[in-house]
Residue frames as a rotation matrix with the C-alpha (Angstrom) as fourth column:
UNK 1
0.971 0.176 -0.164 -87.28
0.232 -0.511 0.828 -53.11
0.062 -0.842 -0.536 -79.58
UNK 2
0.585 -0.747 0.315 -84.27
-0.467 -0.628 -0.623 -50.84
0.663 0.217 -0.716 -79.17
UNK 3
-0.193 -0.574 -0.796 -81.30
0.575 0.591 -0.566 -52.59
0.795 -0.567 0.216 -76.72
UNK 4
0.930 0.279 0.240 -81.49
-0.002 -0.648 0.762 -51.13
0.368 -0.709 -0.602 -73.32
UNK 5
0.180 -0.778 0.602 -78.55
-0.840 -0.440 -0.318 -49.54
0.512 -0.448 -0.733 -71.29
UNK 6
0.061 -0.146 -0.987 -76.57
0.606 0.792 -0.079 -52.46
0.793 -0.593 0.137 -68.87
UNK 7
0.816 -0.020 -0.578 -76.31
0.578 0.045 0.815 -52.13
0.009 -0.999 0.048 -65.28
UNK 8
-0.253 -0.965 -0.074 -72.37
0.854 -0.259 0.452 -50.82
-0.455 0.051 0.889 -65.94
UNK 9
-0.670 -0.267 0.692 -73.49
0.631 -0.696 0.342 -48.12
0.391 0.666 0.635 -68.30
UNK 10
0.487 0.544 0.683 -76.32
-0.020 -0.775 0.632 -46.20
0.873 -0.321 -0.366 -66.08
UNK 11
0.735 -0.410 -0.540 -74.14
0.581 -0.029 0.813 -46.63
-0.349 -0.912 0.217 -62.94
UNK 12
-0.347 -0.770 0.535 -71.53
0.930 -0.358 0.088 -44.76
0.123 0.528 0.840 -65.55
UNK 13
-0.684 0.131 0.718 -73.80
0.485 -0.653 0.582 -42.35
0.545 0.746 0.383 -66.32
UNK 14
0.887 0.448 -0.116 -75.45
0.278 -0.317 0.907 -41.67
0.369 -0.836 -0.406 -63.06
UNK 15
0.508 -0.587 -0.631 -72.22
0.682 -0.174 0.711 -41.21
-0.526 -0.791 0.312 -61.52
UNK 16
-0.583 -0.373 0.722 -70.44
0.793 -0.455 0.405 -39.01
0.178 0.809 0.561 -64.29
UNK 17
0.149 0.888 0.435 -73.81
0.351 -0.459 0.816 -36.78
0.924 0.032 -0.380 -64.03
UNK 18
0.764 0.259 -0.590 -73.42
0.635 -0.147 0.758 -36.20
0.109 -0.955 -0.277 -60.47
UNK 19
-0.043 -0.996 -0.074 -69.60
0.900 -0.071 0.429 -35.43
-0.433 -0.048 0.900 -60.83
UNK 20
-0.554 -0.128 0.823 -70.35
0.661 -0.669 0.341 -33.06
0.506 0.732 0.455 -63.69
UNK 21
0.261 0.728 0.633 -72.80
0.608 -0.634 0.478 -31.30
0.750 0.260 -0.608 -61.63
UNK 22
0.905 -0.200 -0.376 -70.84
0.162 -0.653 0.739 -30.11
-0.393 -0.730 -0.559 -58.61
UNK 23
0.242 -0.923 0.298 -67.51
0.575 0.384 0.723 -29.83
-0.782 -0.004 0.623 -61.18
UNK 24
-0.074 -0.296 0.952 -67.96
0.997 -0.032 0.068 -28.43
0.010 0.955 0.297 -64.53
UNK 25
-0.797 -0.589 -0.132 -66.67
0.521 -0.783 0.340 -25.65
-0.303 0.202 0.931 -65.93
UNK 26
0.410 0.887 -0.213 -69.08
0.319 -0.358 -0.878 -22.44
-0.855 0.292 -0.429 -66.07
UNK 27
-0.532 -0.518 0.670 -68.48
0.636 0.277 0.720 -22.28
-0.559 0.809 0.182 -69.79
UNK 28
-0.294 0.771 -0.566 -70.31
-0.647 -0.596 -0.476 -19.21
-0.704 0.226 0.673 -71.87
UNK 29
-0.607 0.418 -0.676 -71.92
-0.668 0.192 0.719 -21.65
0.430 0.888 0.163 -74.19
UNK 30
-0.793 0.263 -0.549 -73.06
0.355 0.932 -0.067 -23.21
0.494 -0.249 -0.833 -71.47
UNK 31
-0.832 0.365 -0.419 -74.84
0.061 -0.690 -0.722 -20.59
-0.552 -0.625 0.551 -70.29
UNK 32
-0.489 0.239 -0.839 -77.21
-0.689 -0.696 0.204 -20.63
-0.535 0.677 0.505 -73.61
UNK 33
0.323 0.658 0.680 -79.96
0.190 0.659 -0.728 -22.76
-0.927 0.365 0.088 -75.54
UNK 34
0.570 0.738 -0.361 -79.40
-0.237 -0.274 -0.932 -20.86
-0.787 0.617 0.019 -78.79
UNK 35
0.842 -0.307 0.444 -78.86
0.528 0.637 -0.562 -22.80
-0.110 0.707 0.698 -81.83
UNK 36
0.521 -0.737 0.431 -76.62
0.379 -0.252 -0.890 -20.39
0.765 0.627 0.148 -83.64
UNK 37
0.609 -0.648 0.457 -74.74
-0.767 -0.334 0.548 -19.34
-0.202 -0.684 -0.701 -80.32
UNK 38
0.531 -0.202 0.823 -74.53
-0.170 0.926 0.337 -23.15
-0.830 -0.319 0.457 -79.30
UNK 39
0.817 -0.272 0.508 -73.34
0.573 0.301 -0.762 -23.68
0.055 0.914 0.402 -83.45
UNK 40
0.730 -0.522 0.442 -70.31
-0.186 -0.773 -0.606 -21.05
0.658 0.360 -0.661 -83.30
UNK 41
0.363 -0.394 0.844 -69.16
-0.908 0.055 0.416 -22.62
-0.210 -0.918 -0.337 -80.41
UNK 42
0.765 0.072 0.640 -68.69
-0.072 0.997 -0.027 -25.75
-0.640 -0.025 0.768 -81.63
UNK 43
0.891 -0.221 0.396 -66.95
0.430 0.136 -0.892 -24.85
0.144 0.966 0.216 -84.88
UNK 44
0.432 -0.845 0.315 -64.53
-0.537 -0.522 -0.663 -22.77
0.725 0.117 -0.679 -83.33
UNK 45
0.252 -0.405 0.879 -63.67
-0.688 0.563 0.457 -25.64
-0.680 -0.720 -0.137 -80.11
UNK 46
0.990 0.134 -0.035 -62.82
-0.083 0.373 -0.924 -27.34
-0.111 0.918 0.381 -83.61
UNK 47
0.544 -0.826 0.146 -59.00
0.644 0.300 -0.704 -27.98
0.538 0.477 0.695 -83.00
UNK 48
-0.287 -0.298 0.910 -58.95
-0.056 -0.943 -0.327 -25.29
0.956 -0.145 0.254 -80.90
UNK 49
-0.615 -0.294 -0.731 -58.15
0.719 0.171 -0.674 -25.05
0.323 -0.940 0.106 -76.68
UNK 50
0.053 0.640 -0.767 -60.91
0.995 0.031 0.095 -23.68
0.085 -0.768 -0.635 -74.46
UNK 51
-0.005 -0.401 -0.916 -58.80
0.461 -0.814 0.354 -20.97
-0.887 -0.421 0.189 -73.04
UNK 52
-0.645 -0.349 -0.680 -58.92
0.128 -0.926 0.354 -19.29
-0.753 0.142 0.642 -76.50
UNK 53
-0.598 0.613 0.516 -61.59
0.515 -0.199 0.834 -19.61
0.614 0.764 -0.197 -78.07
UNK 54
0.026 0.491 -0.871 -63.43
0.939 -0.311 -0.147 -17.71
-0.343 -0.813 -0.469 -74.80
UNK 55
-0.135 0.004 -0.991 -62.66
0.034 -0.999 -0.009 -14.29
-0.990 -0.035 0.135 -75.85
UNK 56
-0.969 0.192 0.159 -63.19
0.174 0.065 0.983 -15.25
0.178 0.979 -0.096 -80.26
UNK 57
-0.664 0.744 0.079 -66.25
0.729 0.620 0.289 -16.54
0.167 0.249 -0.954 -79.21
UNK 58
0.005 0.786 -0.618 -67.75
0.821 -0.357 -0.447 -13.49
-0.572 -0.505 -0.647 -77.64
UNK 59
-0.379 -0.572 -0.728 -66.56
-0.016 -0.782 0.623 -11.05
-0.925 0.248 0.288 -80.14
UNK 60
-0.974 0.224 -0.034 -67.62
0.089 0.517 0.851 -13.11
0.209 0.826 -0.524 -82.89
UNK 61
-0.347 0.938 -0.030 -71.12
0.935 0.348 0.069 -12.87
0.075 -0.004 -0.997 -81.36
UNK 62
-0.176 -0.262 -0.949 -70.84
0.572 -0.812 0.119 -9.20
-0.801 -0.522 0.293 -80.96
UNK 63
-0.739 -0.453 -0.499 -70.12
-0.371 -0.344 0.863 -8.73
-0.563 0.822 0.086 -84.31
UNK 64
-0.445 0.790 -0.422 -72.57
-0.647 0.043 0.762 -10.83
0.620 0.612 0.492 -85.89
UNK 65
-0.667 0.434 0.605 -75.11
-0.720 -0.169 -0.673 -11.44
-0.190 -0.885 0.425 -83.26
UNK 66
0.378 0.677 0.631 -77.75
-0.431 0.732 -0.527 -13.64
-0.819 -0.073 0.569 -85.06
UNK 67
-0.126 -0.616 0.778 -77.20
0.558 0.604 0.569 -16.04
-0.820 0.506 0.268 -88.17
UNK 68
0.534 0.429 0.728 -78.98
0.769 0.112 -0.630 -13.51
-0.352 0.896 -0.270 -90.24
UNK 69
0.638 -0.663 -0.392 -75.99
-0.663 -0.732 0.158 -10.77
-0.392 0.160 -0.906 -89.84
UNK 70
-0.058 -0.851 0.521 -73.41
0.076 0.517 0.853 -13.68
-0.995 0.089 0.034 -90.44
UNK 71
0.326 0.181 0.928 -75.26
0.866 0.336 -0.370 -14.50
-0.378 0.924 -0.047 -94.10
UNK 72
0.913 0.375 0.160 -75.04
0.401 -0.755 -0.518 -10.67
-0.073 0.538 -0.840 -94.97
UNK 73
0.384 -0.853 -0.353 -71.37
-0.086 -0.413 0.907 -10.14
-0.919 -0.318 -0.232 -93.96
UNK 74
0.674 -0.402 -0.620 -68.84
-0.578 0.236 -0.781 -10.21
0.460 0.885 -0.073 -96.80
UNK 75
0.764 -0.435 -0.476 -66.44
0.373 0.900 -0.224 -13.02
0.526 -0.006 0.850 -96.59
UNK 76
-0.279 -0.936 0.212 -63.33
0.303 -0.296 -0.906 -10.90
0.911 -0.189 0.366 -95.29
UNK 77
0.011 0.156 0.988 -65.36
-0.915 -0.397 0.073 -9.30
0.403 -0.905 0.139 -92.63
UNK 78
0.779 0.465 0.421 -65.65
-0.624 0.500 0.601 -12.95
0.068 -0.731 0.679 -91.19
UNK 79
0.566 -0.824 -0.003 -62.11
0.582 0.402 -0.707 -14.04
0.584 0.398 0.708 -92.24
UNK 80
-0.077 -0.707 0.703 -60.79
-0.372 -0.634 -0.678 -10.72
0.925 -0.313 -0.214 -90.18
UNK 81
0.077 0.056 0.995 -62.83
-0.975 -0.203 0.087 -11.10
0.207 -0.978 0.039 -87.31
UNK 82
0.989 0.065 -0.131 -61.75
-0.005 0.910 0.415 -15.31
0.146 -0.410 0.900 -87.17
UNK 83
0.248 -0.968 0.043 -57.76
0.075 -0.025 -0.997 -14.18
0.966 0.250 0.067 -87.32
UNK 84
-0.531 -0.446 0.720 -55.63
-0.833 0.120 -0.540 -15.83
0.155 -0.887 -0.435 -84.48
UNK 85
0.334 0.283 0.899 -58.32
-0.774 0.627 0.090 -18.72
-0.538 -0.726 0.429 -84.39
UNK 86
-0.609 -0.695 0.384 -56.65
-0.443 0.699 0.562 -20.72
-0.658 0.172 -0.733 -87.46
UNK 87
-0.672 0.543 0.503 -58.23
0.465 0.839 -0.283 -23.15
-0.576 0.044 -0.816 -89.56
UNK 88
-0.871 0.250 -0.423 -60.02
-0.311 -0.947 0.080 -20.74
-0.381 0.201 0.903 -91.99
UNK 89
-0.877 -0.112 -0.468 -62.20
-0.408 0.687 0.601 -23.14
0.254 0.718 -0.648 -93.28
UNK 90
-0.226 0.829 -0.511 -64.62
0.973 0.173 -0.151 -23.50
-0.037 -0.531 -0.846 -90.54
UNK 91
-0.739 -0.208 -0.641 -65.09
0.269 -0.963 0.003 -19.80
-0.618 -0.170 0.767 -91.38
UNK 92
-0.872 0.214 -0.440 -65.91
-0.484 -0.244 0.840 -19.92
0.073 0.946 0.317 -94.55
UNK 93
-0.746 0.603 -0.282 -68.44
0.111 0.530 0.841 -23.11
0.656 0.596 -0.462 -94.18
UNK 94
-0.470 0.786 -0.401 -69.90
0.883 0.420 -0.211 -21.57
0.002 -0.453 -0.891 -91.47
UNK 95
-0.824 0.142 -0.549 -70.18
-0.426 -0.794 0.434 -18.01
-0.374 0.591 0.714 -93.62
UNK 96
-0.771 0.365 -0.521 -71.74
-0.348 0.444 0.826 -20.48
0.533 0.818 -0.216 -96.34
UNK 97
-0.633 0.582 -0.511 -73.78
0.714 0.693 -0.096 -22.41
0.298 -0.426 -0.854 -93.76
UNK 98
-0.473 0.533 -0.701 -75.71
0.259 -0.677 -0.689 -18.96
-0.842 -0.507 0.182 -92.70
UNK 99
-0.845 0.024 -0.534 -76.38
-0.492 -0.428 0.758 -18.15
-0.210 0.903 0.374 -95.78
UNK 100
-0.808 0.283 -0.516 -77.80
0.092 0.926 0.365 -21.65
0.582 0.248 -0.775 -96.39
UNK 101
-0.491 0.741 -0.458 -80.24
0.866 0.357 -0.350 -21.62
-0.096 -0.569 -0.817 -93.31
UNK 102
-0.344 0.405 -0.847 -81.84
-0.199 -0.913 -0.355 -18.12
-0.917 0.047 0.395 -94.34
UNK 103
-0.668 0.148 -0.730 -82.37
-0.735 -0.283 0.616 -18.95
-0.116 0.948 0.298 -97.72
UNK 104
-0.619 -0.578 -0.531 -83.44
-0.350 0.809 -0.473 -22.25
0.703 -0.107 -0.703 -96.92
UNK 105
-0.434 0.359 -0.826 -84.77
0.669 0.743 -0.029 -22.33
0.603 -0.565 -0.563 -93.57
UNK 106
0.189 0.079 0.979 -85.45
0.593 -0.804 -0.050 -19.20
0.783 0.589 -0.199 -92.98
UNK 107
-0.202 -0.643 0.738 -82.89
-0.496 -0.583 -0.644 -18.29
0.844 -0.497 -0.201 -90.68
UNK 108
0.379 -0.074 0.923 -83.66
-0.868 0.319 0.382 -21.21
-0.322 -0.945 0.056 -88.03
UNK 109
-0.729 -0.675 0.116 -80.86
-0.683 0.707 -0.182 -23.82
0.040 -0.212 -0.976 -87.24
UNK 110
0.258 0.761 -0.595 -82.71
-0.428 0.642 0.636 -27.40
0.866 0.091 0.491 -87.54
UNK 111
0.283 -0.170 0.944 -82.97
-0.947 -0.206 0.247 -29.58
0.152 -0.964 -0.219 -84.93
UNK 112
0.990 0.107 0.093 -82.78
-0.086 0.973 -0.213 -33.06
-0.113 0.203 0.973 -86.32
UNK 113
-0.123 -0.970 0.211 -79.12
-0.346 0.241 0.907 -34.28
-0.930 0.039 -0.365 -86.37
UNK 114
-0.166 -0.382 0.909 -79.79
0.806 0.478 0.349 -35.72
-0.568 0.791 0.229 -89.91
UNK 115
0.857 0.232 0.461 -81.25
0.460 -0.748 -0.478 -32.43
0.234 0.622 -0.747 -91.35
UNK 116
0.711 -0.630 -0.314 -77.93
-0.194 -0.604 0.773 -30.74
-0.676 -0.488 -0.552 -89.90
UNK 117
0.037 -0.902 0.431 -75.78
0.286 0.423 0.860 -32.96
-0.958 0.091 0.273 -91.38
UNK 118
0.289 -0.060 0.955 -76.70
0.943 0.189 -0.274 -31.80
-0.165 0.980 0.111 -94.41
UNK 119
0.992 0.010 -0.123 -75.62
-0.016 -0.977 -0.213 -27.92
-0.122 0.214 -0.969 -94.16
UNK 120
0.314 -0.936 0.163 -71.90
0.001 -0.171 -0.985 -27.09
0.950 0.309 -0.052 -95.37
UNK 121
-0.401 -0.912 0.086 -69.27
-0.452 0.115 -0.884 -28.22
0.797 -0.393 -0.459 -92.98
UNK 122
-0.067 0.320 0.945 -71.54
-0.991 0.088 -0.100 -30.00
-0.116 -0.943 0.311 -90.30
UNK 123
-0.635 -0.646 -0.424 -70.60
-0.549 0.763 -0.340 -33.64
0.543 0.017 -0.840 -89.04
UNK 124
0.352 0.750 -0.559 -71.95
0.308 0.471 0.826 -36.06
0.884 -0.464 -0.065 -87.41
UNK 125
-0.538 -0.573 -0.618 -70.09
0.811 -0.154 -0.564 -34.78
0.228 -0.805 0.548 -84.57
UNK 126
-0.977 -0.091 -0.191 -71.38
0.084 -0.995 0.044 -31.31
-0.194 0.027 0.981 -84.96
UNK 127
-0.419 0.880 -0.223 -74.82
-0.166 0.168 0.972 -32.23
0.893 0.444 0.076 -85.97
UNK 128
0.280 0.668 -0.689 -75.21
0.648 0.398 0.649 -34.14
0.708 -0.629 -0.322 -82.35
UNK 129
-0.751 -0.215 -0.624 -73.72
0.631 -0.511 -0.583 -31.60
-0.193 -0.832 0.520 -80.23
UNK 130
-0.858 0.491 0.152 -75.99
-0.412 -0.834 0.367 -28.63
0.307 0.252 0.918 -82.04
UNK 131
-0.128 0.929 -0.348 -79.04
-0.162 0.326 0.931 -31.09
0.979 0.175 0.109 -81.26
UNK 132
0.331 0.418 -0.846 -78.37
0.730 0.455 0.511 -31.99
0.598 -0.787 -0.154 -77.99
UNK 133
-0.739 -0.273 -0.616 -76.52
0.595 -0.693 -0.407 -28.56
-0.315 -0.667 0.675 -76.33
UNK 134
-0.870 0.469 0.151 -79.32
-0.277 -0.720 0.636 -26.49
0.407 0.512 0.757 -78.62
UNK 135
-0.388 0.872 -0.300 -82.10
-0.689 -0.058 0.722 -28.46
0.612 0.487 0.623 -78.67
UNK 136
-0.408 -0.026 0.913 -81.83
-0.842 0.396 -0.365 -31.00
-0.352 -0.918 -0.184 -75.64
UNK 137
0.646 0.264 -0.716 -82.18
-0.656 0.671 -0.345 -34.33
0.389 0.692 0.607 -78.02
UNK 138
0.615 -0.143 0.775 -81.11
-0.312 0.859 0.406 -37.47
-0.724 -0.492 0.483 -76.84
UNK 139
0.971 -0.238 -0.010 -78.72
0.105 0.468 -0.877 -38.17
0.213 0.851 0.480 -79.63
UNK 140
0.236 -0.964 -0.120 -74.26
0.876 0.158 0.455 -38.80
-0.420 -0.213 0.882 -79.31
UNK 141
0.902 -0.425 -0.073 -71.82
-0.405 -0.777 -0.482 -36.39
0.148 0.465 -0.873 -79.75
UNK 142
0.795 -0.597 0.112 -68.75
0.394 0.647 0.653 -38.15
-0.462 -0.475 0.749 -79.86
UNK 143
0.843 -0.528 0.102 -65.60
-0.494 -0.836 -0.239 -35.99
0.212 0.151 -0.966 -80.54
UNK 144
0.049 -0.962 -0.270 -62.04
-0.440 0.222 -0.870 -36.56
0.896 0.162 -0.413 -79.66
UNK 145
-0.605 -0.149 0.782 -62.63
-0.768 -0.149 -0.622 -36.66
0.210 -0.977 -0.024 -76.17
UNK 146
0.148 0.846 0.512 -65.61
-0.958 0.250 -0.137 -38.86
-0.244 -0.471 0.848 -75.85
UNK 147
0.787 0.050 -0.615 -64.50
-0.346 0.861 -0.374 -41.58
0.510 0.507 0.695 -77.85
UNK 148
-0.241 -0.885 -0.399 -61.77
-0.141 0.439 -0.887 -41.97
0.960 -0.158 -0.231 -75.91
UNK 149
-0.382 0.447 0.809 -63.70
-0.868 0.127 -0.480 -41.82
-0.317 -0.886 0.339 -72.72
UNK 150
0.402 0.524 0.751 -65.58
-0.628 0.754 -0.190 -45.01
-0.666 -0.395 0.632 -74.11
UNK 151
0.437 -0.379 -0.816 -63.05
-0.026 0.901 -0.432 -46.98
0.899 0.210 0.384 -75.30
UNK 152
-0.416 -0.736 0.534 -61.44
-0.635 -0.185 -0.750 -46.56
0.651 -0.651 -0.390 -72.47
UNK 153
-0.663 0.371 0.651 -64.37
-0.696 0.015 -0.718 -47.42
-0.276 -0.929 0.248 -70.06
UNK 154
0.565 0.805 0.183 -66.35
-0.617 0.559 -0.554 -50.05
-0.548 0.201 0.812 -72.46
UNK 155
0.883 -0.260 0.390 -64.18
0.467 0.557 -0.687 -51.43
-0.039 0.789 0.613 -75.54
UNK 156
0.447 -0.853 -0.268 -60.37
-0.390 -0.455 0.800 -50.66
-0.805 -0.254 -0.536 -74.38
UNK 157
-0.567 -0.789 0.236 -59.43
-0.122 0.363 0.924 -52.93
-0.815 0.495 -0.302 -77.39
UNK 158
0.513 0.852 0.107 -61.77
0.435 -0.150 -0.888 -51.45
-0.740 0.502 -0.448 -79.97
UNK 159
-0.421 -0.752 -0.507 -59.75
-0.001 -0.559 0.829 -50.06
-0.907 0.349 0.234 -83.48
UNK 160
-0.981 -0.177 0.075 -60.59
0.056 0.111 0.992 -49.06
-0.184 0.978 -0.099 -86.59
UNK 161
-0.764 0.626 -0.158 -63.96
-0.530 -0.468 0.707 -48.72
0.369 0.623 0.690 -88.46
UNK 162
-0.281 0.440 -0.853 -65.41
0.242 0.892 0.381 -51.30
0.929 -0.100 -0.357 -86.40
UNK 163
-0.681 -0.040 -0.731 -64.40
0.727 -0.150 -0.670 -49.79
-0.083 -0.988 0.131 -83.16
UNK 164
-0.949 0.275 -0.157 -65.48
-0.226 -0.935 -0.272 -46.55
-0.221 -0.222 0.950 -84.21
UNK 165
-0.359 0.897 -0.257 -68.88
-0.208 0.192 0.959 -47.99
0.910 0.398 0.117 -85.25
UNK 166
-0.149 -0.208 -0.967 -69.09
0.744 0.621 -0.248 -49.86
0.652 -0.756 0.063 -81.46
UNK 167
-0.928 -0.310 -0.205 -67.65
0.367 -0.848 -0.381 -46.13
-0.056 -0.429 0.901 -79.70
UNK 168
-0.738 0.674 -0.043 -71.04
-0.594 -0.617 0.516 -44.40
0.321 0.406 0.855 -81.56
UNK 169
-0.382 0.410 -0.828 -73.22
0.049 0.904 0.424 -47.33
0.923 0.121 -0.366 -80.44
UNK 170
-0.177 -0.203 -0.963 -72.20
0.973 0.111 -0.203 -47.29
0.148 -0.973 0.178 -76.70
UNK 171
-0.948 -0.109 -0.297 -72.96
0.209 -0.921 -0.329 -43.50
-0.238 -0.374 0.896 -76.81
UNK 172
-0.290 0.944 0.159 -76.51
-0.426 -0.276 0.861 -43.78
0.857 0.182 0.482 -78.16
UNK 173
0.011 0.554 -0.832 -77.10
0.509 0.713 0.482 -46.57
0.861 -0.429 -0.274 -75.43
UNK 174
-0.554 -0.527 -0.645 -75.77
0.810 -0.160 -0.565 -44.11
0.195 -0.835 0.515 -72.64
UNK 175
-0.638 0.361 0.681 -78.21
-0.287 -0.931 0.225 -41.21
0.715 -0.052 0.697 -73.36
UNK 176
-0.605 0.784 -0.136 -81.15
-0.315 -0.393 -0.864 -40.00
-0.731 -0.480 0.485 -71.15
UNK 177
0.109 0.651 0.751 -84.27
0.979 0.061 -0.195 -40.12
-0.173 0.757 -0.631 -73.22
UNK 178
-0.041 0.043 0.998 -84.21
0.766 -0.641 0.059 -36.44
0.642 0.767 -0.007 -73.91
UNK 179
0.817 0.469 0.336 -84.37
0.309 -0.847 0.432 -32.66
0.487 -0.249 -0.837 -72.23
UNK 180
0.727 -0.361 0.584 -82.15
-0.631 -0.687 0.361 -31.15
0.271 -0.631 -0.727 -69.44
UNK 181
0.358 -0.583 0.729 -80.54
-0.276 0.680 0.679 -34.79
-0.892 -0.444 0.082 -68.49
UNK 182
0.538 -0.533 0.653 -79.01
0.807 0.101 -0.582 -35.44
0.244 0.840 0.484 -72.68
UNK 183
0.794 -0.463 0.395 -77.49
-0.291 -0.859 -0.422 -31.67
0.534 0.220 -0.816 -72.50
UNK 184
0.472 -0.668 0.575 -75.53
-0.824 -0.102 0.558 -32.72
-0.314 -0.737 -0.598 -68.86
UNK 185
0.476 -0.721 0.504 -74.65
0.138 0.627 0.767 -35.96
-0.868 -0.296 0.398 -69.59
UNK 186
0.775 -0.465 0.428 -73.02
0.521 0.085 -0.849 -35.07
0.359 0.881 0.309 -73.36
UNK 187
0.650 -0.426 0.629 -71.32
-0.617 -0.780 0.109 -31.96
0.444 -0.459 -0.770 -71.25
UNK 188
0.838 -0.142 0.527 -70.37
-0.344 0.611 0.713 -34.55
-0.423 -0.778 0.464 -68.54
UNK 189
0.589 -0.532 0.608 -68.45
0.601 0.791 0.111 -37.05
-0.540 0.300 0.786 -70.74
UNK 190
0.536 -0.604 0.590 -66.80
0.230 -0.568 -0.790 -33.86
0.812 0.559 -0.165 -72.66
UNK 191
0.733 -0.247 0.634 -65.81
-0.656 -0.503 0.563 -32.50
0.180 -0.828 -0.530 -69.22
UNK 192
0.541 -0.653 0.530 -64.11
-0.122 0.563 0.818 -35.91
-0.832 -0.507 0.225 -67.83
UNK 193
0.277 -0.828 0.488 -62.14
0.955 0.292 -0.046 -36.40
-0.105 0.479 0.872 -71.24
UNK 194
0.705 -0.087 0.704 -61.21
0.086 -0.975 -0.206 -32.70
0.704 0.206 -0.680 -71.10
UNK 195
0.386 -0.488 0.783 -59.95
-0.856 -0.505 0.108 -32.50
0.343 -0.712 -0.613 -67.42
UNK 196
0.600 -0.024 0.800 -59.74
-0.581 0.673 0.457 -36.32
-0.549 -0.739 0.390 -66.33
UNK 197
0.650 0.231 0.724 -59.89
0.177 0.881 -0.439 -38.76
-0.739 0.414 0.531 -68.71
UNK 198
0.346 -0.480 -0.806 -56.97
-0.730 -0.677 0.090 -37.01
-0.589 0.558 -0.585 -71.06
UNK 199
0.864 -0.422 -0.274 -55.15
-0.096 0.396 -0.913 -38.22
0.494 0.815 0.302 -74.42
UNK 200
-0.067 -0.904 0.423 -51.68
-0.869 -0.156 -0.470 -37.38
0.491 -0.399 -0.775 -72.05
UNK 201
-0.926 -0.374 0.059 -52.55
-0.238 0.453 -0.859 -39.16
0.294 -0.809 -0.509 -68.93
UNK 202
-0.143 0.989 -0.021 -55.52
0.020 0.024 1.000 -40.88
0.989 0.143 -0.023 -67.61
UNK 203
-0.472 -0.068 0.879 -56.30
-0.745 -0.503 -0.439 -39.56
0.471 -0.862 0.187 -63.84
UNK 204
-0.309 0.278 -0.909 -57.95
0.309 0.934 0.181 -42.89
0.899 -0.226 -0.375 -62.58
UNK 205
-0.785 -0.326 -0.527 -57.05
0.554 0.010 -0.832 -42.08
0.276 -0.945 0.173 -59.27
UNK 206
-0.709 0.450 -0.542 -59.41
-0.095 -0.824 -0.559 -39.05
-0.698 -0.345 0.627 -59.09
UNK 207
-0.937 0.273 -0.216 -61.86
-0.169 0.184 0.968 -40.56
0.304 0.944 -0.126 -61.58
UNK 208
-0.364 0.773 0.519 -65.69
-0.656 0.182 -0.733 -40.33
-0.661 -0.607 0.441 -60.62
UNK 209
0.591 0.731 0.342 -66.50
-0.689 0.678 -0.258 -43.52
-0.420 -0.083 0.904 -62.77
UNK 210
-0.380 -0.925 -0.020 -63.65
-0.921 0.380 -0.084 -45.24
0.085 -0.014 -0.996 -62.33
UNK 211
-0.676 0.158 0.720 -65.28
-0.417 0.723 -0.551 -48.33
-0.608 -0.672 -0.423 -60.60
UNK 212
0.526 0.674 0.519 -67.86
0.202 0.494 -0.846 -48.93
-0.826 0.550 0.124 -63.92
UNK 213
0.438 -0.321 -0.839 -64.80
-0.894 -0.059 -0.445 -48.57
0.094 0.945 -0.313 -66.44
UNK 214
0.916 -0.387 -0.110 -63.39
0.333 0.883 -0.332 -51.67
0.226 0.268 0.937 -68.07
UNK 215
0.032 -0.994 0.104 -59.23
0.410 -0.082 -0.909 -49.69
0.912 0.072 0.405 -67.81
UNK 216
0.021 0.066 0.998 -59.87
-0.729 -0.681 0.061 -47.79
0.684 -0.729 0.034 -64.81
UNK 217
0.410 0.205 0.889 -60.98
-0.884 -0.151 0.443 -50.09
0.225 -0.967 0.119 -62.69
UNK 218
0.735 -0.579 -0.354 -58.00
0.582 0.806 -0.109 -52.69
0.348 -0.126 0.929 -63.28
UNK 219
0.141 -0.971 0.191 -55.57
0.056 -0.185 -0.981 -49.88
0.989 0.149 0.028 -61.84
């Protein structure tokens, strides 16, 4: 039988949820189920600030609208229209990755996080966001942001390959089982290490789940 969530981690995640729903940002990917929207978004918030990937992101979908225009582009046309976002690389493997799921899958995004992981340039990071902002799957996305939201709030003195094993743990135990509640709370915990919970400065003070974090709630 699978561990179950503690008392500390659904009082997290009940209260985080609430927070996120009269707070978060109206985000255009949030606005959207579809895979290959939800998948372009990701790759370009790849190193890259909110505030500019908002105006790539619609262009880029303009331009090549489903995955089966991306596969057909030529490589420069998707090299021009990524210029200003950096990082050419997620271009290319997600050029290569269209390609792949048309030939392949014929032109639908999987939904399994392990069948993801296996297209060009997709992480486990990227694998669980596409599953759970696409496809409403109970499964972690842990990024920059999240992992630092739960060390912070579970294992403040977690490091290294161990921690980060621990970090991925504590985020499977924290899901929903699956549908409309997995999408908010993955959002959620991006949201509070985005605006709250920062790499700069943690905001305690103004923290909705301050009171079920292990660092928070010693300040």
């Amino acid at each position: 039988m699978p561990p179950k969530s503690t008392p500390r981690q659904l009082a997290f995640r009940r209260r985080l949820t609430r927070w996120f729903r009269r707070e978060g940002r109206d985000l255009p990917w949030r606005r959207t189920r579809d895979p290959y929207h939800v998948l372009v978004s990701e790759v370009m918030l790849q190193q890259t600030q909110v505030a500019r990937v908002t105006d790539f992101y619609a262009r880029f979908l303009a331009r090549f609208p489903t995955l089966e225009e991306l596969a057909l582009a030529e490589q420069h046309e998707v090299h021009t229209l990524w210029q200003g976002l950096g990082y050419y690389r997620r271009a290319t493997n997600l050029h290569r990755l269209a390609q792949v799921v048309v030939a392949e899958h014929a032109g639908r995004l999987p939904s399994e996080p392990e069948r993801l992981l296996a297209l060009p340039g997709v992480g486990r990071y990227t694998a669980g966001a596409v599953a759970t902002f696409a496809f409403e799957r109970a499964t972690p996305a842990v990024d920059t942001n999240v992992g630092r939201v739960i060390r912070r709030a579970f294992h403040p003195r977690a490091t290294g390959a161990r921690g980060e094993r621990r970090i991925w743990a504590t985020a499977q135990l924290l899901q929903p089982r699956a549908g409309l509640p997995a999408w908010t709370f993955n959002q959620a915990i991006m949201e509070l290490g985005a605006l709250i919970c920062t790499a700069r400065v943690a905001r305690c003070e103004v923290c909705p789940v301050r009171s079920a974090c292990a660092t928070g709630g010693r300040r």
